[in-house]
N, C-alpha and C positions, 0 to 999 in steps of 0.2 A: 645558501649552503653550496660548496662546490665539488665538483665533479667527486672530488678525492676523498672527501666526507663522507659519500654516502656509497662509496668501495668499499665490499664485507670479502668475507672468505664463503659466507652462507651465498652472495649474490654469483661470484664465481663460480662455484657448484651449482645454481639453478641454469645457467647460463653453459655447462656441460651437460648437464640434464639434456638443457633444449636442443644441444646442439648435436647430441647421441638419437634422441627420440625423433629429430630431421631428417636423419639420415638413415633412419631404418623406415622411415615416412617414403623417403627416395628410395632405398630399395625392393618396396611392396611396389609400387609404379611404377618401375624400373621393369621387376618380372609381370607385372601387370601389362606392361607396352606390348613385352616378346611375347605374353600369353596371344594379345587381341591381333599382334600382325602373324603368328603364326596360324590364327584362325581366318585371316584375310586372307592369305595364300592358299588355304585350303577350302574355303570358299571360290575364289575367285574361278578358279576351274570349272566348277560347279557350274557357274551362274554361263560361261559358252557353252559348255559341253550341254547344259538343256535346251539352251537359245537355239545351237547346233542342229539337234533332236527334234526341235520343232517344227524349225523349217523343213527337213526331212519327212514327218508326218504330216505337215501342211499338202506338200504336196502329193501326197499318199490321199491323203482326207477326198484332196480338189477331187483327184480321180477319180475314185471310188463315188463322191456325189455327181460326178459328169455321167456316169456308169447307171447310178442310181434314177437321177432323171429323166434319162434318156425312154426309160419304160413306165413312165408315168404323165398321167394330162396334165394341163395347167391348174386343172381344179383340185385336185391331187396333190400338185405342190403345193397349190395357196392356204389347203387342209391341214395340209405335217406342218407349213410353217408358223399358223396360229396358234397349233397343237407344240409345240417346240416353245413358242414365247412364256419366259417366266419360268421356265424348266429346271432352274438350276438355284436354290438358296446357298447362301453363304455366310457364315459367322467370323466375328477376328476374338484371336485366341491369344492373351497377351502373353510371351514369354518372354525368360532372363536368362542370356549370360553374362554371366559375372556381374558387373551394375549396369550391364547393355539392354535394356529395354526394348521391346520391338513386337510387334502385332503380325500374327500369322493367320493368313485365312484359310478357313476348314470348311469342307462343304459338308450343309447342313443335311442338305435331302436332291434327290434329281428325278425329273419327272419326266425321263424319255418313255416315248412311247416302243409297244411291242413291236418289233420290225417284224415284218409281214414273208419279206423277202430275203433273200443272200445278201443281195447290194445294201437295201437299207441297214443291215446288221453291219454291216463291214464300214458301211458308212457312221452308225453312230458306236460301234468300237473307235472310231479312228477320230471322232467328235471329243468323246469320253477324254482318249489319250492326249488330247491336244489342250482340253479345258483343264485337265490334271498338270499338264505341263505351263501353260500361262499361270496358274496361280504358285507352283512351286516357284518359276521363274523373277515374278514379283515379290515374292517373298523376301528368296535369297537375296535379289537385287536391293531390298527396302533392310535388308539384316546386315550387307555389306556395308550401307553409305550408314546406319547408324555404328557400325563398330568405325567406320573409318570418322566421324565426327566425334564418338571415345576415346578413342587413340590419337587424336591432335588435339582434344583437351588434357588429355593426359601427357602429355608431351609438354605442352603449359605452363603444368605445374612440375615437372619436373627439373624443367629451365628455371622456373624462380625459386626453385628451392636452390639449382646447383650455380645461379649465377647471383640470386641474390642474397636468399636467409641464409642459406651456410657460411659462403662468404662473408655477409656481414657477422655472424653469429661470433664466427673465428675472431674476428676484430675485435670484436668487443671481447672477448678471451684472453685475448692477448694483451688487450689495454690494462685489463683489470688487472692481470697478473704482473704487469710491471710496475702498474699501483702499487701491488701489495708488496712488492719486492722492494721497490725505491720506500714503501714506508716502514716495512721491516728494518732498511737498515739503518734509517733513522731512529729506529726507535733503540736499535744495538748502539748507535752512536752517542744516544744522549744517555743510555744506559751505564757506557763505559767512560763518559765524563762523570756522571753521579759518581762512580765505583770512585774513579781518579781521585775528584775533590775529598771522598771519605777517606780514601788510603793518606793523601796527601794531609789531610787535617787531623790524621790519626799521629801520624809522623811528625806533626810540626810540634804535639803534646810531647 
């Protein structure tokens, strides 16, 4: 059976169908892309400005624990620091945007001890804000590289819908329709010779 044979007007029409329903495929990923890079930008600030922060408090922390030690024995220290091990539980909290998947950790519970002192308070305030900030930090950082691994699979697929299925879709659209057209006129052609031979055989009576 050849190619021309099995050219409908119904195959035409599904073949617009597919080629409409493509392209509205493209343009949910299309505002899909600009959703996830205008989330990447607004992110991406985010994730120095705490890095920034850190560093800042790191060294805020240092001092405050140089401060803190300085009035304490070695046996002292060796005590907060046994006391300090294990101090901190953690849970990951799976969240979504949009089809972004990505695991957020929350802390579960923290088991600083009572500071005794000014320095030891100042010292595990400044502990607190630092452990606050390393896990925000990973977070963002681990929420950013999965929207930027969604956003170049989605880019993907948008390339092969706009470099191959649409394009090829139209081809075949096209093909079909000059099928039906070179067979339409053949079928007006042999139509108007039946007409002919009947006018002509009516006349020769």
């Amino acid at each position: 059976m050849s190619f021309r044979n099995v050219i409908s007007k119904s195959e035409l029409l599904r073949q617009k169908r597919e080629l409409e329903a493509t392209k509205d495929v493209d343009k949910i990923l299309s505002t899909k892309k600009d959703v996830i890079l205008q989330k990447v930008s607004e992110v991406g600030p985010q994730v120095s400005s705490v890095f920034g922060k850190f560093l800042e408090e790191l060294k805020t922390a240092y001092d405050d624990y140089a401060v803190m030690v300085a009035s304490m024995s070695y046996d002292e220290i060796l005590a907060l620091s046994k006391i300090l091990e294990g101090g901190l539980e953690l849970d990951l909290k799976k969240e979504r945007y949009m089809d972004v998947h990505y695991w957020k950790p929350v802390i579960v519970s923290k088991k600083f001890i009572t500071p005794t002192t000014l320095a030891q308070s100042n010292f595990f305030q400044d502990a607190e804000k630092i452990i606050n900030m390393i896990i925000e930090a990973a977070w963002l950082k681990s929420f950013i590289l999965k929207l930027i691994k969604d956003l170049r699979d989605t880019d993907k697929l948008i390339n092969a819908l706009e470099k191959v299925v649409i394009p090829e879709t139209e081809k075949k659209i096209a093909s079909i329709s000059i099928t039906l057209e070179e067979r339409d006129r053949e079928e007006l052609n042999r139509i108007k010779k039946v007409r002919n031979k009947m006018v002509t055989g009516v006349g020769s009576v």
